[in-house]
C-alpha positions in Angstrom: 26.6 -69.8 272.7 29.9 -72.1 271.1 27.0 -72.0 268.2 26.9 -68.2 267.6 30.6 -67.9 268.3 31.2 -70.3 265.7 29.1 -68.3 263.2 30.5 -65.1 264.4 34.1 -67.1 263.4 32.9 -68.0 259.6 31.6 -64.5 258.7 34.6 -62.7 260.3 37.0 -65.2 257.8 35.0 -65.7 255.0 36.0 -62.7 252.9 39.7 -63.4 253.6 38.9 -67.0 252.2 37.1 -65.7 249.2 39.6 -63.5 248.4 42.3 -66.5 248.0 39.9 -67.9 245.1 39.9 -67.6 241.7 37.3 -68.9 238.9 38.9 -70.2 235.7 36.3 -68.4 233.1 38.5 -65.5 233.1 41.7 -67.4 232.6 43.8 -68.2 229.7 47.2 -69.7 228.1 50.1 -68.2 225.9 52.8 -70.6 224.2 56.2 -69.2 224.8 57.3 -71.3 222.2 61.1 -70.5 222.5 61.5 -71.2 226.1 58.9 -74.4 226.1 56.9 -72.5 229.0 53.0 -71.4 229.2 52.3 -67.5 230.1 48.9 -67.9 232.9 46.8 -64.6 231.8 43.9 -63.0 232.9 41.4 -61.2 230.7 39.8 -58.8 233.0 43.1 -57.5 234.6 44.7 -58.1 230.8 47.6 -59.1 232.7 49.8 -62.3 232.9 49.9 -63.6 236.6 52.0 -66.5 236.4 54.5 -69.2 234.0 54.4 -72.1 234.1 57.9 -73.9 232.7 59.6 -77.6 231.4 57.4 -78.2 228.8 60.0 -79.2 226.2 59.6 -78.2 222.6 56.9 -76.3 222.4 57.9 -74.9 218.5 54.3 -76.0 217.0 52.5 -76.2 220.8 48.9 -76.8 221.0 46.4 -77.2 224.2 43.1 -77.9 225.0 41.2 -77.8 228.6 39.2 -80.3 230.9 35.7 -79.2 231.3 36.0 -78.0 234.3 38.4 -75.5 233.2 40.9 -76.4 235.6 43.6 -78.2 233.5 45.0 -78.1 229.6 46.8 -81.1 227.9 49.5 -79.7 225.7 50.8 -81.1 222.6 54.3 -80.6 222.3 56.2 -80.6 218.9 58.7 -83.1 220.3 55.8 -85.8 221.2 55.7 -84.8 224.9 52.2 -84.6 226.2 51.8 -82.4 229.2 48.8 -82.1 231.6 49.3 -78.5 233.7 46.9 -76.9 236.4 46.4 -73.9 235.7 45.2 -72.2 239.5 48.6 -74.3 240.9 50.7 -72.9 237.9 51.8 -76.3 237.9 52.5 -79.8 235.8 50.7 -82.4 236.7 52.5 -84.8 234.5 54.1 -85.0 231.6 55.1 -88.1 229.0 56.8 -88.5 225.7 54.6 -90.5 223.9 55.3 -90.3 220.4 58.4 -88.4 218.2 57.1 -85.7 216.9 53.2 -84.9 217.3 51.4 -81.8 216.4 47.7 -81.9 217.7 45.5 -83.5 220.1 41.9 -83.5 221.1 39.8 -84.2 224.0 36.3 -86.4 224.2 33.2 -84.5 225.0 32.9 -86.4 228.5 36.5 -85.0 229.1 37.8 -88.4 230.1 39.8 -89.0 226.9 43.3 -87.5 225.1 44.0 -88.1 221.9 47.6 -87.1 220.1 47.8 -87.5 216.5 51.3 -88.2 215.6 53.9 -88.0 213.0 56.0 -90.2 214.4 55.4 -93.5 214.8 52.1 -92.5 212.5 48.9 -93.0 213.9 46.8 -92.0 216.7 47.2 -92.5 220.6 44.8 -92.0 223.7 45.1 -91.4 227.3 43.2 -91.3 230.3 42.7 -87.8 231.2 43.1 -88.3 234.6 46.6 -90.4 234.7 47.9 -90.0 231.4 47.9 -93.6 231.0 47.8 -94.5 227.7 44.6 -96.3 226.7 44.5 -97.3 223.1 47.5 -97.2 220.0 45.9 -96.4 216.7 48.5 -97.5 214.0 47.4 -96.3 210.8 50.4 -96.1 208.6 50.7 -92.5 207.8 51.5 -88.9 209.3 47.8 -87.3 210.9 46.5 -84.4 211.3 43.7 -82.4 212.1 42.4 -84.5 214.6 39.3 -83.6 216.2 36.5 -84.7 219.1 32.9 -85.4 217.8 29.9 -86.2 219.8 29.8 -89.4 221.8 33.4 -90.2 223.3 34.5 -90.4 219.2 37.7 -88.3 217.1 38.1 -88.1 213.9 41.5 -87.4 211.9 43.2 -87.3 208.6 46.3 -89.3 207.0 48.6 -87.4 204.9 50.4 -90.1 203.0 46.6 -92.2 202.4 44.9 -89.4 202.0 42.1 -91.1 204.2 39.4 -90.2 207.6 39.5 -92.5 210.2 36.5 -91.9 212.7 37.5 -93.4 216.2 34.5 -94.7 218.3 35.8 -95.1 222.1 31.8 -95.1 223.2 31.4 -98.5 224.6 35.6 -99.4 225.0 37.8 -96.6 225.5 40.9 -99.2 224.8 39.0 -100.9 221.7 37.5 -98.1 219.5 35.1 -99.1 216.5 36.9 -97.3 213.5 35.2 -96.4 210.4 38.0 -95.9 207.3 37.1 -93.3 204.7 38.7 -93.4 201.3 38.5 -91.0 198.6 39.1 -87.9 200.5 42.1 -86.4 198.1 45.8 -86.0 197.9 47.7 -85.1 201.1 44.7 -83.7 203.2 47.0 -81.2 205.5 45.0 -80.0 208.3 41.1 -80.0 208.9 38.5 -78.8 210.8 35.0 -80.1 212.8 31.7 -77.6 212.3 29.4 -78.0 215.3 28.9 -81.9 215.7 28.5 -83.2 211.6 30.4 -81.3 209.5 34.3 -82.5 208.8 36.4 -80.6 206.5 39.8 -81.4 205.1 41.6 -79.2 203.1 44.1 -80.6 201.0 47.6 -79.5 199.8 48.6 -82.3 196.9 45.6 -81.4 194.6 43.1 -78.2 194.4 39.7 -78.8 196.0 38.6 -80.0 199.4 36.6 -82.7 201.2 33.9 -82.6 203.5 32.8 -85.6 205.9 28.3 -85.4 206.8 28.6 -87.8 210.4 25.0 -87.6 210.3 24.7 -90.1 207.0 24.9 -92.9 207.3 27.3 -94.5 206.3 29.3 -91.0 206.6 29.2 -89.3 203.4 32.2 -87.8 201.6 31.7 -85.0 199.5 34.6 -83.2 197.7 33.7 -79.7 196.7 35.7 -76.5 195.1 37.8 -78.9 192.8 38.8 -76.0 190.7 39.9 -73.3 192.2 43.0 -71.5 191.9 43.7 -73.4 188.9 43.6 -70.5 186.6 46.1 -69.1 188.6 50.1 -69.9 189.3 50.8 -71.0 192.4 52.8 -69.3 194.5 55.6 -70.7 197.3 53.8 -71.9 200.4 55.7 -70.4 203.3 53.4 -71.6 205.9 50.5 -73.4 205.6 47.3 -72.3 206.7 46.0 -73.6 210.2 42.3 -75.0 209.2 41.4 -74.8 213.1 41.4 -71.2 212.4 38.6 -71.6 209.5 35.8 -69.9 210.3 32.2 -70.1 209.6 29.9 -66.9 209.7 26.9 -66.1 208.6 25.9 -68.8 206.5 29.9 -69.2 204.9 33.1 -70.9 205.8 35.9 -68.1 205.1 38.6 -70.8 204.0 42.4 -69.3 203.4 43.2 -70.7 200.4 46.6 -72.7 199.8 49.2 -70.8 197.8 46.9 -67.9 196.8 46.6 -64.0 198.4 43.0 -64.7 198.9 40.4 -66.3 201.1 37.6 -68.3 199.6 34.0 -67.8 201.0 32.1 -70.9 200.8 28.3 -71.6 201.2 27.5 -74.3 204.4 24.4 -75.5 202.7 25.4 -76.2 199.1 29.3 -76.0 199.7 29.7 -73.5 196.4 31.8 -70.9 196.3 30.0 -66.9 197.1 33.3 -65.1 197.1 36.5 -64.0 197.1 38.6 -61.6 198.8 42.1 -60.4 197.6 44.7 -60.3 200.6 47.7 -58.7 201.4 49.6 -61.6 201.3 49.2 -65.7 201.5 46.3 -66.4 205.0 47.0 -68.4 208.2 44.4 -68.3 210.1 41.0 -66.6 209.7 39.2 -66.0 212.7 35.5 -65.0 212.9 34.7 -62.1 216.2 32.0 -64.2 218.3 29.2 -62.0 216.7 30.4 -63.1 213.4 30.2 -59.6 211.8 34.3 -59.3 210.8 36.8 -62.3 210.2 40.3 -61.2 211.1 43.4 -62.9 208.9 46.8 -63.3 209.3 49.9 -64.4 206.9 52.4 -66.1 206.3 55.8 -64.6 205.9 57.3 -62.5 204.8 54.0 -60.6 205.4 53.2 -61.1 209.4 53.3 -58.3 210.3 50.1 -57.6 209.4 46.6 -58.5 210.5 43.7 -57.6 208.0 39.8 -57.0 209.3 36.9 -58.0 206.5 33.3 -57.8 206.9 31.7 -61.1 206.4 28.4 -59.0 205.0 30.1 -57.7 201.7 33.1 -60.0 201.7 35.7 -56.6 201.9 38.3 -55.3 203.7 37.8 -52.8 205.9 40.7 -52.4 207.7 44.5 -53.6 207.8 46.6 -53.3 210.9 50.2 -53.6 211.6 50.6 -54.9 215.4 54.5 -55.8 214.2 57.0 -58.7 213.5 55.8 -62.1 213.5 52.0 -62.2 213.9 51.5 -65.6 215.0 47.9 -66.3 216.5 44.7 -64.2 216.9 42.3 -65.0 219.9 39.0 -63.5 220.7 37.7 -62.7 224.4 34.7 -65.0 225.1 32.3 -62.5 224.2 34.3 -60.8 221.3 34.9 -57.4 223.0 38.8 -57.8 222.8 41.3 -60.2 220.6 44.3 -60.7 221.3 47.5 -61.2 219.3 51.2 -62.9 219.8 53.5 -60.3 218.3 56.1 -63.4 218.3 59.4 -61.2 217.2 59.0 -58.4 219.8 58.0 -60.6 222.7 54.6 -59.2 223.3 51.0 -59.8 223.3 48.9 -56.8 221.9 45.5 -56.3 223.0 43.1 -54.7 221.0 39.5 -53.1 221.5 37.8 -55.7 218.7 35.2 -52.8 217.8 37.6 -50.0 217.3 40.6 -52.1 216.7 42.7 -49.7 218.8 44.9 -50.8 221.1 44.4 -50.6 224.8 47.6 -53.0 226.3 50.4 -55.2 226.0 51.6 -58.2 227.8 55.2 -58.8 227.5 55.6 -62.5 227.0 59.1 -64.9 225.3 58.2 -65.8 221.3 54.6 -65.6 222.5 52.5 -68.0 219.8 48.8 -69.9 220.5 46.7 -68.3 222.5 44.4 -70.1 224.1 41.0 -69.1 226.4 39.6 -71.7 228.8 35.9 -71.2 227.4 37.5 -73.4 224.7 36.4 -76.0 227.0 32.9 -76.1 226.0 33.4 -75.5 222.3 33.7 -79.1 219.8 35.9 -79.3 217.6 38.8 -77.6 219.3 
């Protein structure tokens, strides 16, 4: 009898339990850069449903999540690293660890942080869990583009040595095994990681590029489009191109290329150039819909207002939008039904139909910049 009443007690509360929960898959993050807080958003409802606020400067902000999908570490411009749960709407805890840093990455077991740094230089990693810092990576040099690859490892570039170092934290998380790779080029300014082997750098001191095979081994450096642009003048770089926005589709990285109107098309296998498509004005980032069938672009100023839409299958442009000022960021739904954009300058988030590129809301959000979706969790490289 106390049995069944017990039972009839569980069903009778369960829904008002259930509806108190809420997954992460459908969750994401927007960087209020200008008031150093995190907009919580929710892609179904296309709706923000919390902020989260103190996270210092947040001017060149990026995140990535635990695997769980639970918490993001944020980078902060001003060397803060935060940790934040996003179902509390809550920090966790937050350090300065460095001066200025503007990227981080997360191991594949998800019990490892890196931040690369500007200042002091190098390379620093924490214990998800506590923050506490693990290992201090001193290479001499500004880095960027760091990076996670397979087996508790990161990899990043030095701007001033114009070197990779490949971090092993496999068997010590405070003693890494580090591999130096020399040769890479002039002032490598950002780069990205391809599935689990492929490493690219682009560089901005010289014309060309380098790419980094983990499977050789030793890992094999191979530069690769040496020449291009150089029949043309270069033109003022007013923001650089964020290489985390590269994009490889069908068979082709779709590369913005540095002080050019144009974004180069590049064959994986051979790493020659297929293509080139004239832009409206100098590319950020160029992000591939999941399906791979259009890359979208942004610019640089003082054209970013503008978004344009080309199909990877004949390299062209088939559309160009104007969501409004300051197009910062471009983020895809999981599935590629829906991208979203931060209008920075009008304090909005535009949501548009990623088939018909019409647009079907708005969030309003402060300087809004990255967006960021949880199912970044399970993708390398980000």
């Amino acid at each position: 009898m106390i049995r069944a009443a017990l039972l009839s007690f569980a069903l009778a509360t369960s829904p008002a339990l259930a509806d108190g929960l809420r997954g992460t898959g459908d969750l994401g993050l927007v960087v209020e850069r200008a008031t150093g807080s995190l907009l919580v958003v929710d892609q179904s409802d296309r709706a923000a449903i919390g902020r989260i606020e103190g996270l210092g400067d947040l001017s060149h902000a990026s995140l990535v999540f635990s695997p769980d999908e639970r918490f993001a570490f944020v980078f902060g411009r001003d060397g803060g690293l935060t940790k934040v749960d996003i179902l509390t709407q809550k920090i966790v805890r937050r350090i300065m660890q460095g001066g200025n840093s503007i990227g981080g990455a997360i191991s594949d077991d998800g019990r490892l942080v890196a931040v690369s740094n500007y200042e002091p230089g190098g390379v620093r990693v924490f214990d998800a869990e506590t923050l506490e810092m693990l290992a201090d990576i001193p290479m001499g040099s500004k880095t960027v583009g760091i990076a996670d690859a397979p087996g508790s490892r990161f990899i990043v570039a030095t701007w001033d040595s114009g070197e990779v170092w490949l971090l092993d934290h496999g068997k010590d998380p405070a003693k890494p095994q580090i591999t130096r790779l020399t040769g890479i080029g002039k002032n490598p300014y950002d780069a990205l990681m391809v599935g689990g082997r492929t490493y690219i750098v682009g560089l901005f001191g010289e014309k060309g590029l380098s790419a980094i095979d983990l499977w050789a081994d030793p890992p094999k450096v191979t530069r690769f489009l040496p020449d291009y642009g150089k029949d043309q003048p270069d033109l003022p770089v007013y923001k650089m191109p964020h290489l985390q926005g590269w994009t490889l589709a069908s068979g082709e990285y779709a590369l913005p290329a540095v002080g050019l109107h144009q974004l180069l098309w590049v064959d994986a296998a051979t790493l020659s150039e297929a293509a080139r498509t004239d832009l409206h004005g100098q590319p950020v980032f160029a992000v591939a819909r999941p399906d791979m069938r259009e890359v979208w672009v942004n610019f640089a100023p003082p054209h970013n207002d503008t978004v344009q839409v080309i199909d990877t299958m004949t390299h062209q442009v088939t559309d160009t939008l104007t969501p409004g000022k300051g197009v910062l960021h471009m983020e895809f739904t999981p599935r590629g039904r829906e991208v979203w954009l931060s209008v920075r300058d009008e304090d909005r988030v535009e949501i548009r139909d990623a088939i018909s590129h019409e647009v079907v809301a708005e969030i309003p959000a402060k300087a809004p910049s990255g967006i960021f979706f949880t199912d970044r969790a399970h993708r390398a490289g980000l």
